[in-house]
N, C-alpha and C positions, 0 to 999 in steps of 0.2 A: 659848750662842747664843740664847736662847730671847729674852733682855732686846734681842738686836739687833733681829729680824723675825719677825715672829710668823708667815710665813709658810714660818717654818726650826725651828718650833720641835719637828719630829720629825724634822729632818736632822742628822746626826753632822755631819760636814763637808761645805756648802754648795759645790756648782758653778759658778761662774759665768760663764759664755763669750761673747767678746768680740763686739761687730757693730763691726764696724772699717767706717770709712763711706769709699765712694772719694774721691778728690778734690771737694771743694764750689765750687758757683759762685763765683771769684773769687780761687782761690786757681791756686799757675801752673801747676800740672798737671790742672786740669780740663779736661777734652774734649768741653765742648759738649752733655752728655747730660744733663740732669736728671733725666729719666725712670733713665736706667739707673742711676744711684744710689740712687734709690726701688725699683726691681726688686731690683739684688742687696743689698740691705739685708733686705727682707721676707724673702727666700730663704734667706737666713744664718738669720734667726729663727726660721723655720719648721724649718730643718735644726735646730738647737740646742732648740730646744721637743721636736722629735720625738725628739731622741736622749737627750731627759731630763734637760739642766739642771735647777738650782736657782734660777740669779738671770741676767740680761743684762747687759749693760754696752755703752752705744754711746760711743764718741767719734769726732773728726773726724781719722782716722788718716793719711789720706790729703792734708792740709793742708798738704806742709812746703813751706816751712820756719814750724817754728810760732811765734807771737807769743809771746811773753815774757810777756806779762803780760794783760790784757782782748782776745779776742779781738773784731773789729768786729760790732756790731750783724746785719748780713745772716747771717752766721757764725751769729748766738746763731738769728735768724730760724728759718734753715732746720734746724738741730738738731732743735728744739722744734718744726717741722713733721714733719721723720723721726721723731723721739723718740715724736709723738701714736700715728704711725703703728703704730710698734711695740707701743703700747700697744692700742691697739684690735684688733689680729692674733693677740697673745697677752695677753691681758688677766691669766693666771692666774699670771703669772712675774711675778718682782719686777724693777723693771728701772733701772738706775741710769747715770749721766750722767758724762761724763769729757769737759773743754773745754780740751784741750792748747793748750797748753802744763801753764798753771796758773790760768785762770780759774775757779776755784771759786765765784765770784759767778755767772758766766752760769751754770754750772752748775746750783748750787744754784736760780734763778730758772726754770731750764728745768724743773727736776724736781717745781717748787713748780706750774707750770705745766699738766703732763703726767701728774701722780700717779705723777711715780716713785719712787721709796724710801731711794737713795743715791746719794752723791757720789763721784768720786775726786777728791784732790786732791794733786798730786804733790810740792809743798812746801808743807804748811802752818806750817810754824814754820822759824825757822834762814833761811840764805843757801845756795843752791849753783850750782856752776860748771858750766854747762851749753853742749850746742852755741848754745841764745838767748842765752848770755851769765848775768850774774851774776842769779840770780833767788832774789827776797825770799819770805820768808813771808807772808800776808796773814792769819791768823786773826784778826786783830782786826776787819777790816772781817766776814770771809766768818761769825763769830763772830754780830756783831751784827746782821745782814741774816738769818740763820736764826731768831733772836728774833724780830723783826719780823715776818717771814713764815711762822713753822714753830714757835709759843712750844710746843708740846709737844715738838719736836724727832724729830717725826716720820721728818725724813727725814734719816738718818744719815750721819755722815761720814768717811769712809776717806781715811787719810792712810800717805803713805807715809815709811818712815825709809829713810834712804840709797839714794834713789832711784834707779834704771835713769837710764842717758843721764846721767850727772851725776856730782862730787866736791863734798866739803864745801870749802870755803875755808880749815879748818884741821882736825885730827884731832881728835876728842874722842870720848871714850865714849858708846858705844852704850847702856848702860845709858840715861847723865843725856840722852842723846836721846830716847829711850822715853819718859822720863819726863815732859821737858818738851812731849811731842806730844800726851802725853793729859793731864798736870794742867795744861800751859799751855794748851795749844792746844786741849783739849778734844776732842779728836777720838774717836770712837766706836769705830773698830776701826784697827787698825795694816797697813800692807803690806809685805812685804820680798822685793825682785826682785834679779835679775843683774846682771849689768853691764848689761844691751841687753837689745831683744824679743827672746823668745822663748832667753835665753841663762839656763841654769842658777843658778837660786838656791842658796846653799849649804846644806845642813842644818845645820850649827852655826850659820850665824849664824838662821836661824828659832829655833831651839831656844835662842839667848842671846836673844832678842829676846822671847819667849814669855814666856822667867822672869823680864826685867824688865818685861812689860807685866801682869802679873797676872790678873784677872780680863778682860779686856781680850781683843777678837778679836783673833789676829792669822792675815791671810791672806797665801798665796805669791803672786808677782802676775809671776813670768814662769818658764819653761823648763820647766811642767807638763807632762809628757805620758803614755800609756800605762806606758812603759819607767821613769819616775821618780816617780808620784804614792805608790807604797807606802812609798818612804824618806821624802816627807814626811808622809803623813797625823799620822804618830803624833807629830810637832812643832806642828801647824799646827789654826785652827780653817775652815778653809777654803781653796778655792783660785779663784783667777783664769786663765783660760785663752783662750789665741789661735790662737798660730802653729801648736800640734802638731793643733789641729783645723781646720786648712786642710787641704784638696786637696794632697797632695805633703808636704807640710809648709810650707807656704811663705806667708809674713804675706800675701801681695798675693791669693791666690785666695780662690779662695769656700771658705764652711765645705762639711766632708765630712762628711754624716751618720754612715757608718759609723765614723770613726773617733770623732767621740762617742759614740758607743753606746758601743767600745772603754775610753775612757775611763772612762765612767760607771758600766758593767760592772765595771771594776778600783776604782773609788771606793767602789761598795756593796761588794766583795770583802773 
């Protein structure tokens, strides 16, 4: 972990919990509030800082149905004014950008923007069949545009294999996926989720995804919680975490500080 972020470089496996953003201006379940999006954004940060994360992670959760591919300009706007936000409130956490669908451009630009540190990106290489329909990989563009803007590569990028919400277009080994994510696609750390939010990542497949990424992160990126973080620690170089630190458990509430503490408690255990 040490070569990913230097400010993990005395954490075993890194925490990372989600600010999942309400609905943003423009999209069809927003209600009029701007303000209240900026409030419970902060407040999730604050909960998550206090209960001792390792890294942040905001995207625009609340958006769907989400765009396929570049999400609109006001879209990237308002991120990158939430994103400053959270930057200045907790300046000491690492905080990283996730532009659902699969815009890893806007992403990448917002982070380049805000001094965040990483990316998600949820197909970076390959084709898959999603609720937006068929979605491409973009590493070549998203590839070239971090050179441009980021030539030491400062700011990292997490890509996902067989991604949550998604099927491949045809079956092929998980190994030669691995591999062509980080020697093609270049990608910095690997993710491997469930089927859906907050739904049960499997431990074997973490554990075969591990042993073909080699030196390479890989982190769990959904169905973390209290009850399951000890069966993966010992596969994984890290976790991603949302729904089991909601209120109730439930992706749509606010974060619950105590049940991060919970979490975090069992992560140092």
């Amino acid at each position: 972990m040490n070569a990913l972020l230097a400010e993990w470089k005395n954490t075993r496996t890194p925490v990372i919990g989600m600010l999942h953003l309400l609905p943003l201006p423009g999209s069809p379940l927003f209600d009029g509030n701007a303000n209240r999006i900026r409030d419970s954004l902060l407040r999730d940060a604050d909960s998550l800082a206090e209960g001792g994360v390792d890294g942040l992670m905001i995207e625009n959760f609340g958006d769907v149905p989400f765009f396929p591919g570049r999400a609109p300009s006001h879209v990237v706007a308002q991120i990158t004014a939430l994103a400053a936000l959270v930057r200045q409130r907790v300046p000491n956490i690492p905080l990283g950008i996730n532009v659902l669908r699969n815009d890893g451009q806007s992403a990448l630009a917002i982070a380049h923007a805000v001094g965040a540190s990483y990316i998600r990106v949820n197909v970076l290489c390959g084709a898959r069949v999603t609720d937006q329909g068929v979605i491409q990989g973009t590493a070549h563009d998203l590839l070239r545009e971090r050179a441009m803007l980021d030539p030491k590569r400062s700011i990292k990028i997490f890509a996902d294999v067989d991604v949550k919400h998604s099927a491949p277009l045809a079956r092929r080994d998980l190994a030669d996926e691995v591999d062509d994510t980080l020697e093609r696609g270049l990608a910095d750390a690997l993710i491997v989720s469930g089927a859906g939010t907050g739904k049960a990542t499997d431990p074997s497949q973490v554990a075969s995804v591990k042993k073909s990424a080699g030196d390479a992160p890989v982190f769990i990126g959904s169905g973390v919680s209290v009850n399951t973080i000890s069966s993966y620690l010992p596969h994984c170089d890290g976790v991603i975490v949302g729904t089991s630190l909601k209120r109730d458990g439930v992706a749509s509430n606010e974060v619950d500080v105590t049940r991060v503490r919970e979490l975090m408690k069992r992560a140092r255990g």
